[in-house]
C-alpha positions as a Markdown table, in Angstrom:
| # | Residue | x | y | z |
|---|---|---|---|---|
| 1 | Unk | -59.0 | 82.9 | -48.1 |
| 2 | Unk | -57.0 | 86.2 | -47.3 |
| 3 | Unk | -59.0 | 89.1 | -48.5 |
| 4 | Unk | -56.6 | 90.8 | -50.8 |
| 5 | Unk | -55.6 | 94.2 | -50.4 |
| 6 | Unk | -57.4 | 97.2 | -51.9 |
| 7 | Unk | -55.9 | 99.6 | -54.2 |
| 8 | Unk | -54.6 | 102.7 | -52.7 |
| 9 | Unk | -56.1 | 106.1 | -54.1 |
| 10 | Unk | -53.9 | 107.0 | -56.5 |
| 11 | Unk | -52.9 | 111.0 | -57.5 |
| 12 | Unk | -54.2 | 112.4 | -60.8 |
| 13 | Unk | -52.1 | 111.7 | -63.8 |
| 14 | Unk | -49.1 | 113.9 | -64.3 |
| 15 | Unk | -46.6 | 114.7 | -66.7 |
| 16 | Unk | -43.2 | 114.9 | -65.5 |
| 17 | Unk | -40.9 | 117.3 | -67.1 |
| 18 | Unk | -38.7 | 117.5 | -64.9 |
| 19 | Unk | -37.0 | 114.8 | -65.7 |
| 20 | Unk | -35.9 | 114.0 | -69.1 |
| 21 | Unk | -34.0 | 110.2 | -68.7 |
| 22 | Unk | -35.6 | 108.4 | -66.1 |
| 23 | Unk | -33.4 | 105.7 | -64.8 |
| 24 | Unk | -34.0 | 102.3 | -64.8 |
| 25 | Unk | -32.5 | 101.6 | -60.9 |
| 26 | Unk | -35.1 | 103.0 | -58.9 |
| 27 | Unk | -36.1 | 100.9 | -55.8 |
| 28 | Unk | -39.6 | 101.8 | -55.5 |
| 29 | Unk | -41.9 | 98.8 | -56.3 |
| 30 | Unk | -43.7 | 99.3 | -60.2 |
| 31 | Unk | -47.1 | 100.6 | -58.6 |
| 32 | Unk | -45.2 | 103.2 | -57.1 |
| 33 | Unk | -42.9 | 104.0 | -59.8 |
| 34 | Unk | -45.3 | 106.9 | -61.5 |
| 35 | Unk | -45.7 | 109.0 | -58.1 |
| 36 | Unk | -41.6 | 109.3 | -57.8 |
| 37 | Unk | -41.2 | 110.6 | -61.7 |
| 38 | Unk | -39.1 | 107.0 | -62.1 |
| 39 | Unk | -41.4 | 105.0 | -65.0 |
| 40 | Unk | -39.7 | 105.5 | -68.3 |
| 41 | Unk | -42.9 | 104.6 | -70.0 |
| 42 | Unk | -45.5 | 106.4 | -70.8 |
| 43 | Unk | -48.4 | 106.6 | -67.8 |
| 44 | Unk | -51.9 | 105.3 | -67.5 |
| 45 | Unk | -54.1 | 108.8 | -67.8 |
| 46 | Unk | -57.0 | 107.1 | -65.4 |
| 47 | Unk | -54.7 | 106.2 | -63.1 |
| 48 | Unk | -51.3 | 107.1 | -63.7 |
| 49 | Unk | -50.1 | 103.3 | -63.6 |
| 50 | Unk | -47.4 | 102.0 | -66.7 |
| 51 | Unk | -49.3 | 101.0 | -69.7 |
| 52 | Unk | -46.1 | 100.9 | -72.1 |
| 53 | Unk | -45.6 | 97.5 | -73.7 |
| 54 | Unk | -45.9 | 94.3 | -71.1 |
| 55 | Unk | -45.7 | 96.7 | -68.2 |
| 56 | Unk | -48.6 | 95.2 | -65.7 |
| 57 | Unk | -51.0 | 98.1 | -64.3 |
| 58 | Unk | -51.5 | 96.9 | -60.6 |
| 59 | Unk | -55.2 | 99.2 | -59.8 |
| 60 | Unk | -58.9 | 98.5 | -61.2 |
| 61 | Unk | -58.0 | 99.1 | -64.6 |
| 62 | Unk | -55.6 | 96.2 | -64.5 |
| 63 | Unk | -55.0 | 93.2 | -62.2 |
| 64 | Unk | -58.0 | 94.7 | -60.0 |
| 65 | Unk | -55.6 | 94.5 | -56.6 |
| 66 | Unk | -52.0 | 94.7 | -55.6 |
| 67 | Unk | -50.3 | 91.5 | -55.2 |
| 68 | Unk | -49.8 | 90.7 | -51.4 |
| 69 | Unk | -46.5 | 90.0 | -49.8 |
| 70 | Unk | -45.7 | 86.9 | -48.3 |
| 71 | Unk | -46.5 | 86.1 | -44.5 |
| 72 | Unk | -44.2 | 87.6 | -42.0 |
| 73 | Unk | -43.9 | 84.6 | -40.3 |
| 74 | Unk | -44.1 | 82.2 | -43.4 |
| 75 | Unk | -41.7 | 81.3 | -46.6 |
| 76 | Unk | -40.7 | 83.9 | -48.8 |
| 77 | Unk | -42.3 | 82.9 | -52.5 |
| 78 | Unk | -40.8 | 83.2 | -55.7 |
| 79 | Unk | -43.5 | 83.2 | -58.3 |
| 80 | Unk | -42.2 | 80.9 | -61.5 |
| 81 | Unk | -41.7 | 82.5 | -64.9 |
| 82 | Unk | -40.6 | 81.2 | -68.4 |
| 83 | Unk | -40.7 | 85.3 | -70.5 |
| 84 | Unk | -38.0 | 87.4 | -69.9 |
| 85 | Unk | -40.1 | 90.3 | -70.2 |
| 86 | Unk | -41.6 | 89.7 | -67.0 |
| 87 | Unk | -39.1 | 89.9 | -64.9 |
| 88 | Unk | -39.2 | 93.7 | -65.6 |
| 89 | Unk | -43.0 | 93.9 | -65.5 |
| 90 | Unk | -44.4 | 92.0 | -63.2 |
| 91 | Unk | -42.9 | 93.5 | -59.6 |
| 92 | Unk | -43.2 | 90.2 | -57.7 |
| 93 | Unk | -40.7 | 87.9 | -56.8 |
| 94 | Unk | -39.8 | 85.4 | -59.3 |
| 95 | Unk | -38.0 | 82.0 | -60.6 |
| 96 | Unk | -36.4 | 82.1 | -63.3 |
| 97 | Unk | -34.6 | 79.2 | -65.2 |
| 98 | Unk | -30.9 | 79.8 | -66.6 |
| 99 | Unk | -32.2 | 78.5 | -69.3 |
| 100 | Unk | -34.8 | 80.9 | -70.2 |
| 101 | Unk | -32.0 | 83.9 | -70.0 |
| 102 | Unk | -28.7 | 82.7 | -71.2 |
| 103 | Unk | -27.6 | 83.7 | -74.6 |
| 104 | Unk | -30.0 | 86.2 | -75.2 |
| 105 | Unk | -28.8 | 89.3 | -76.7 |
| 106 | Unk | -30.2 | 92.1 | -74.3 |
| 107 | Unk | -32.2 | 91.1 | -71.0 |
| 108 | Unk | -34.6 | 92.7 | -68.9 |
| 109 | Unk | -34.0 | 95.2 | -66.1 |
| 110 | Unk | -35.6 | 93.5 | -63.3 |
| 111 | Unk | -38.8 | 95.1 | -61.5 |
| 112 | Unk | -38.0 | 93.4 | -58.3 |
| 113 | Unk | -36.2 | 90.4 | -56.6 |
| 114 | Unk | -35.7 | 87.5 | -58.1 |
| 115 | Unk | -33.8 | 84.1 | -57.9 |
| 116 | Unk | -32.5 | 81.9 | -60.7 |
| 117 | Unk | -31.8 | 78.1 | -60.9 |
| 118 | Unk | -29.8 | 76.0 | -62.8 |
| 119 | Unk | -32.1 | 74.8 | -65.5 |
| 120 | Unk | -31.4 | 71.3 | -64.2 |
| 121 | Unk | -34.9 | 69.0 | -65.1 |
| 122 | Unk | -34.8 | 70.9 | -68.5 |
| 123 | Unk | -31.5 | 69.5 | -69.0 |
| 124 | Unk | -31.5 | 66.4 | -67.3 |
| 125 | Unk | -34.5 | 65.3 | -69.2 |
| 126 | Unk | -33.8 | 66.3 | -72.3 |
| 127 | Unk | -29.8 | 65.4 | -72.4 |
| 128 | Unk | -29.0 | 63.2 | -69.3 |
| 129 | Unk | -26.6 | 65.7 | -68.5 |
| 130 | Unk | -26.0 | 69.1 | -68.1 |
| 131 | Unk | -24.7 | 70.8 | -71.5 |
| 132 | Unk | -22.7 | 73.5 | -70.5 |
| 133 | Unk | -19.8 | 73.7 | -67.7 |
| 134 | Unk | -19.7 | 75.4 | -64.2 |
| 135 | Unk | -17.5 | 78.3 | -65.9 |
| 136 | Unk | -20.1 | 79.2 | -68.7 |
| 137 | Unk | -22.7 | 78.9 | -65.9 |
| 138 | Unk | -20.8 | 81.3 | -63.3 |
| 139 | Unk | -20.1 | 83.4 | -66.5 |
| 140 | Unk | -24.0 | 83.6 | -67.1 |
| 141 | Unk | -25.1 | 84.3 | -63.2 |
| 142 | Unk | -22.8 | 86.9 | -63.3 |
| 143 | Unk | -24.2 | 88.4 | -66.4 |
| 144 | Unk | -27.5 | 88.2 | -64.8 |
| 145 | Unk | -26.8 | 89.6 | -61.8 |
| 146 | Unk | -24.7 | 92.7 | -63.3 |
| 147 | Unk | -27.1 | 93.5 | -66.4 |
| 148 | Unk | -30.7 | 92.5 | -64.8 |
| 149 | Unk | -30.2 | 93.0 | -61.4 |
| 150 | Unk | -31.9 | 92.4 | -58.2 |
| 151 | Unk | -31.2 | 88.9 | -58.4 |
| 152 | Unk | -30.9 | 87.7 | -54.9 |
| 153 | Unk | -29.3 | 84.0 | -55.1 |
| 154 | Unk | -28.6 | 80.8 | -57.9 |
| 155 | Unk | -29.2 | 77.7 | -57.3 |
| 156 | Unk | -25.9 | 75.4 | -58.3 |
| 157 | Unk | -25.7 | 72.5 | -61.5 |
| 158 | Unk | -27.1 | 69.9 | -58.9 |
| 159 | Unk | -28.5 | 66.3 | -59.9 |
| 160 | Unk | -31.9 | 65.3 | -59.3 |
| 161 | Unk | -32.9 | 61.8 | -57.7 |
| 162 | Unk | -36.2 | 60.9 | -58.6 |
| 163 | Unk | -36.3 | 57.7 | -60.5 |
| 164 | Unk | -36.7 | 59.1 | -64.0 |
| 165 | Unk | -33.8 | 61.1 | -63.5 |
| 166 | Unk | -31.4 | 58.2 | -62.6 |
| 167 | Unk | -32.8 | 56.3 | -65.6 |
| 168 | Unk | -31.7 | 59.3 | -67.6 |
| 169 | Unk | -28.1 | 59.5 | -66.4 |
| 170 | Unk | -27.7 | 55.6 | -65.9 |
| 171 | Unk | -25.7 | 56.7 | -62.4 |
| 172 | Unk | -27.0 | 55.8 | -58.9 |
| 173 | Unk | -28.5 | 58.1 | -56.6 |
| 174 | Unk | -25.1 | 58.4 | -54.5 |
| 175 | Unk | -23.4 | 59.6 | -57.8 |
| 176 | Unk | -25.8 | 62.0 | -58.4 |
| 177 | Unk | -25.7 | 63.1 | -54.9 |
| 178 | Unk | -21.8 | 63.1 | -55.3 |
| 179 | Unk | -22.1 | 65.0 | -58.3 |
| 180 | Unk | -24.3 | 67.6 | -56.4 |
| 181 | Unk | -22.2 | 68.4 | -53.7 |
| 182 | Unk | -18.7 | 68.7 | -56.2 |
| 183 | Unk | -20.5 | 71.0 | -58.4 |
| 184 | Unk | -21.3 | 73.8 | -55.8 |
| 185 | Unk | -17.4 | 73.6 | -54.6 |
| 186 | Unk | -16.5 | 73.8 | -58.5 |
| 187 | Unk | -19.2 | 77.1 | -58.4 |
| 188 | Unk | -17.4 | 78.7 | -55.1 |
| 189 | Unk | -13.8 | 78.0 | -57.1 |
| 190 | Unk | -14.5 | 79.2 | -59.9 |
| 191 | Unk | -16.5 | 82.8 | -58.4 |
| 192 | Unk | -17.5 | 82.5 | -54.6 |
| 193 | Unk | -18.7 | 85.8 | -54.8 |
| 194 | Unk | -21.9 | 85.2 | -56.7 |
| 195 | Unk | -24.2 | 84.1 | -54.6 |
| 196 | Unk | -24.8 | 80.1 | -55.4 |
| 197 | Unk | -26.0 | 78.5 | -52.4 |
| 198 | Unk | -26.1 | 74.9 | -52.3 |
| 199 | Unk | -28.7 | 72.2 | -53.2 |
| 200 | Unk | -29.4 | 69.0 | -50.6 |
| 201 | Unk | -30.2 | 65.8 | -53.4 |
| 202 | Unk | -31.3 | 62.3 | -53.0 |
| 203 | Unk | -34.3 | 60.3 | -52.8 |
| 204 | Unk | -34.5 | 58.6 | -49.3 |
| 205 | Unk | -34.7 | 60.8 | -46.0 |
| 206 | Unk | -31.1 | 58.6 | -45.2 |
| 207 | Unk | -30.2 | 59.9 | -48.9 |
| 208 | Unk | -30.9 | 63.5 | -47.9 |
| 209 | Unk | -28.4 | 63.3 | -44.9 |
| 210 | Unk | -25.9 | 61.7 | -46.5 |
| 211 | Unk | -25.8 | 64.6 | -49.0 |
| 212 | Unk | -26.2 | 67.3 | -45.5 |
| 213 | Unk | -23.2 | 65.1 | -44.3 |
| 214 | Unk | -21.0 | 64.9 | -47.6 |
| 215 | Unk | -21.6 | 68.6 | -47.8 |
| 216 | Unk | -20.2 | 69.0 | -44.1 |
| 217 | Unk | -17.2 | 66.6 | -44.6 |
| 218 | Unk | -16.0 | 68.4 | -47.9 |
| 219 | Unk | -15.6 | 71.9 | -46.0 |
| 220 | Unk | -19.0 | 73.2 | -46.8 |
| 221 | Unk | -20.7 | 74.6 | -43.3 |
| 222 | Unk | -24.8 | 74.7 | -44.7 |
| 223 | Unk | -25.7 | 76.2 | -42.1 |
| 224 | Unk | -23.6 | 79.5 | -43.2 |
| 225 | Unk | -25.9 | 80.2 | -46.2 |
| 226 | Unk | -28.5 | 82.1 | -45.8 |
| 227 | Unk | -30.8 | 79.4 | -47.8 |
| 228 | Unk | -30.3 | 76.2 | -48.7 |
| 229 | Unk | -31.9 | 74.6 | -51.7 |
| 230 | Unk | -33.9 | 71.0 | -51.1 |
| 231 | Unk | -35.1 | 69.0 | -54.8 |
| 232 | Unk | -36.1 | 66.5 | -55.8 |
| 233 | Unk | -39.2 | 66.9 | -53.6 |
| 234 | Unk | -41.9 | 68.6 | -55.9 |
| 235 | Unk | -43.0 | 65.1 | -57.7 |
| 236 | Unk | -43.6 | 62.8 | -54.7 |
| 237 | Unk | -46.9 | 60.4 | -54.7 |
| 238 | Unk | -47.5 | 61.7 | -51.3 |
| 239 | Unk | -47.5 | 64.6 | -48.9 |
| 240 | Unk | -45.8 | 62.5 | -46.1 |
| 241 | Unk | -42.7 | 62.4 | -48.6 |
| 242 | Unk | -41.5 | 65.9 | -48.5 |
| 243 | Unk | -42.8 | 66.5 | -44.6 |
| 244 | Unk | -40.4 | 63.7 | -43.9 |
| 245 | Unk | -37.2 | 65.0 | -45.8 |
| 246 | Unk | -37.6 | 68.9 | -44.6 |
| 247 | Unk | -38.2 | 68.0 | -41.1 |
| 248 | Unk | -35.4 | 66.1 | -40.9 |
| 249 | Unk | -33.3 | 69.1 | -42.6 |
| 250 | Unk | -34.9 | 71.2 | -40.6 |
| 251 | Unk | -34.0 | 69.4 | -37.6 |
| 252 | Unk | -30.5 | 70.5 | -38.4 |
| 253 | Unk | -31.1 | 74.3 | -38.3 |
| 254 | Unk | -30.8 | 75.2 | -42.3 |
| 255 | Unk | -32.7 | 77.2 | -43.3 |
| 256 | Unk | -34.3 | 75.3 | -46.0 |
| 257 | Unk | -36.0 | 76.5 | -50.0 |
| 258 | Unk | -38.4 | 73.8 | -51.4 |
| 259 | Unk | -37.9 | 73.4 | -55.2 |
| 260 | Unk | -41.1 | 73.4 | -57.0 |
| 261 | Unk | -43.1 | 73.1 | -54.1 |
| 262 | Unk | -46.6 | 73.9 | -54.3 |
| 263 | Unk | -50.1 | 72.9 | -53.5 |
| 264 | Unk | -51.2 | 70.7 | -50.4 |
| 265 | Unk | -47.0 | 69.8 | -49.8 |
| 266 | Unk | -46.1 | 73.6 | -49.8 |
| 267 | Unk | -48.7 | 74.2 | -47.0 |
| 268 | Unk | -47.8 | 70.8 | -45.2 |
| 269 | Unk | -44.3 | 71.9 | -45.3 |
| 270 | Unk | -44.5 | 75.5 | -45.1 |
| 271 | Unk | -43.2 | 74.9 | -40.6 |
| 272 | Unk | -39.9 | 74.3 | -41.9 |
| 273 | Unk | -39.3 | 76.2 | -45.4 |
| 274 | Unk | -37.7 | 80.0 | -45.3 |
| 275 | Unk | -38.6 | 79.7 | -49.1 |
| 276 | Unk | -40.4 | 78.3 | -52.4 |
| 277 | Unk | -40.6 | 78.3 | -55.5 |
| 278 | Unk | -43.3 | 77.1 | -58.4 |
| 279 | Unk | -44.2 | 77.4 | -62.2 |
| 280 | Unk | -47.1 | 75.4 | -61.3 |
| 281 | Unk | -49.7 | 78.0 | -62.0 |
| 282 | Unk | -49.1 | 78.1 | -66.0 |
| 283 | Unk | -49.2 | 74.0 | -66.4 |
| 284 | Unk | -52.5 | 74.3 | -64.5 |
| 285 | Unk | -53.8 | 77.1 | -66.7 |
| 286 | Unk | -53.1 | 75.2 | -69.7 |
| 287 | Unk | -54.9 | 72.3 | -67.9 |
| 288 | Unk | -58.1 | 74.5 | -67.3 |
| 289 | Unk | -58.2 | 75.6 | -70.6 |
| 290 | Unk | -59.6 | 72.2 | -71.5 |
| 291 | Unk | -62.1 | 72.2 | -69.4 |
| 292 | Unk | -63.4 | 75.8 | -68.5 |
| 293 | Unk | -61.6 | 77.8 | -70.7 |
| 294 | Unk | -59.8 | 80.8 | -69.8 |
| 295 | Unk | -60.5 | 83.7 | -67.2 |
| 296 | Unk | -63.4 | 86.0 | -68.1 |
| 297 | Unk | -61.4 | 88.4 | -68.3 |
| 298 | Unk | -59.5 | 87.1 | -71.2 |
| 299 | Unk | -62.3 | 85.8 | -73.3 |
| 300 | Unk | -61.3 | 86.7 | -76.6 |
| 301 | Unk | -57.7 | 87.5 | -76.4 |
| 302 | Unk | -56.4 | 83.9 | -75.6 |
| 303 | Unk | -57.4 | 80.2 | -75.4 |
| 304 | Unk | -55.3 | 79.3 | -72.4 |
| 305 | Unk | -54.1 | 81.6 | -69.5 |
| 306 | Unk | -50.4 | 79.5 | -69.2 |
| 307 | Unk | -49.2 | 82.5 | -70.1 |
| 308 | Unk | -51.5 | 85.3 | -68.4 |
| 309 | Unk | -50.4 | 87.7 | -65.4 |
| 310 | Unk | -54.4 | 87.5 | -64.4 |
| 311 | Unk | -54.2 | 84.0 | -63.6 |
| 312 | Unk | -50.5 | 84.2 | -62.5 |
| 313 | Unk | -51.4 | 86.8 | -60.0 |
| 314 | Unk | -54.5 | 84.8 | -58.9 |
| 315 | Unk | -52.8 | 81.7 | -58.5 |
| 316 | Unk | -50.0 | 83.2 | -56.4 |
| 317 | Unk | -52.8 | 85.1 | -54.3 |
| 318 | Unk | -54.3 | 81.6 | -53.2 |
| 319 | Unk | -50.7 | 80.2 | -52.4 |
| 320 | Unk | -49.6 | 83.3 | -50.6 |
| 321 | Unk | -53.4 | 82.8 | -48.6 |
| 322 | Unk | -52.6 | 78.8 | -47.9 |
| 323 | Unk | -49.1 | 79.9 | -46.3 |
| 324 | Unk | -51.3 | 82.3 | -44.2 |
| 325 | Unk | -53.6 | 80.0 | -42.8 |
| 326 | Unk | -53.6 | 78.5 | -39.3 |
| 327 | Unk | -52.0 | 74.9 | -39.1 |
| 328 | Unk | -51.4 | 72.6 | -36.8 |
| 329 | Unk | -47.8 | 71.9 | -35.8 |
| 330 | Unk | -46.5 | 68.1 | -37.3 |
| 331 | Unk | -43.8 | 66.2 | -35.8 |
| 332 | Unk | -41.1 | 64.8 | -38.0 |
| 333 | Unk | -42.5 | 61.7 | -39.9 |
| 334 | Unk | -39.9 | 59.2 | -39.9 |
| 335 | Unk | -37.5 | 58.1 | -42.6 |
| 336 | Unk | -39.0 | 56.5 | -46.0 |
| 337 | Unk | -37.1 | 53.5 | -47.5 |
């Protein structure tokens, strides 16, 4: 485990009167915000951290340590989040779901990068279909991107494979893949200027190609996007699963984003992943809080931590230390049937 980083000394608490609107576009990260006169809240007198509303202090008075970057040499991370709010608090990189933003009548102004997907299992499962059209969903990214900012890349309205999935659609795995890959040139059509990068679908390694090749015979060169989204891989019975479909990606030079990925598979696959994403830490919170309860440091203000930046920001600490660690190089695993 990757010792985590100690707090820098921090200046004395300040008043700044110098300025009188403070804007909401500065670059600095949120622990740094106070020392530039850009927090628009009010400051933390011990240590001159944001204490206004959700804001998250990042020293000994609140999380206890700064939250580490991803390895240099390792996938980027984008911690999962299902409150708006966060997105301008928490000053980490994050997932959110289109679902979780659209229709809401202001947003946040986000404290850092982030990256947004389609909402697809949400409405998959719950419709067997996707319930609004690649126009209201272009309309929405853009929304995002002009009025929260910072957001880096969407995923598109792609199909999932896994057998639930099909069961909910009642179309085959080609169809979904099919589906997929016309969606992302409906996307570029409709606003190729929003950054949607495509999604790779299916179920079998041959599934998985088939989609890299449909993609490649419809005019879309993957390997121009600067990340290329992989599903349907987060649910598998086994590790070998997903080693075996990013490999084989991989093997193509794309540079490849594991949806949902976490755990053992994340580490397994992290060789050929330039990214990931999970929510995984607040289902295992709410798991915990079965059996242990929550963190000690929440005694008394909440049964379960699903919702809790402490155990957020620990969680993502242990994932950010497993991408760190030493591993041995795997070759490919071959195809699965």
């Amino acid at each position: 485990m990757t010792a985590l980083t100690a707090a820098p000394a921090t200046p004395g608490w300040r008043p700044l009167p110098e300025f009188t609107e403070y804007p909401t576009t500065c670059t600095c990260r949120p622990w740094h915000r106070y020392a530039c006169g850009h927090c628009y809240h009010d400051q933390c007198e011990d240590c001159g951290f944001c204490t206004a509303g959700s804001c998250v202090c990042h020293c000994d008075y609140g999380l206890g340590f700064h939250p580490t970057e991803p390895p240099a040499g390792g996938p980027m991370f984008w911690l999962g989040g299902h409150h708006p709010a966060w997105l301008g608090s928490w000053g980490v990189p994050m997932c959110f779901s289109r679902n979780t933003l659209a229709g809401r009548a202001t947003l946040p102004t986000a404290a850092e990068d982030w990256m947004c997907d389609s909402g697809a299992f949400t409405e998959i499962a719950r419709h067997g279909r996707y319930t609004f059209t690649p126009r209201q969903y272009a309309a929405d990214i853009r929304r995002f991107r002009d009025e929260i900012g910072r957001l880096v890349w969407a995923g598109p309205m792609d199909l999932m494979c896994e057998p639930d999935m099909i069961a909910k659609t009642g179309l085959t795995v080609r169809q979904h893949i099919d589906l997929t890959v016309g969606n992302l040139i409906d996307l570029m059509a409709v606003d190729d200027q929003l950054n949607i990068y495509p999604s790779i679908q299916g179920w079998t390694v041959a599934d998985y190609e088939h989609c890299a090749d449909l993609y490649e015979r419809r005019g879309v060169r993957l390997a121009d996007f600067p990340l290329v989204g992989v599903g349907s891989i987060c649910r598998r019975k086994t590790v070998r699963e997903p080693v075996a479909i990013l490999s084989t990606l991989a093997a193509r030079g794309l540079p490849l984003h594991g949806y949902g990925l976490k755990g053992d598979a994340l580490a397994a696959c992290a060789e050929w992943l330039a990214s990931a994403d999970s929510l995984a830490w607040s289902s295992d919170a709410r798991w915990a809080a079965d059996k242990t309860g929550p963190l000690p440091q929440c005694v008394g203000k909440h049964k379960s931590c699903a919702n809790c930046v402490h155990w957020a920001m620990q969680w993502r600490e242990k994932v950010l230390a497993s991408l760190r660690a030493p591993r041995q190089t795997t070759l490919p695993i071959g195809g699965t049937s």
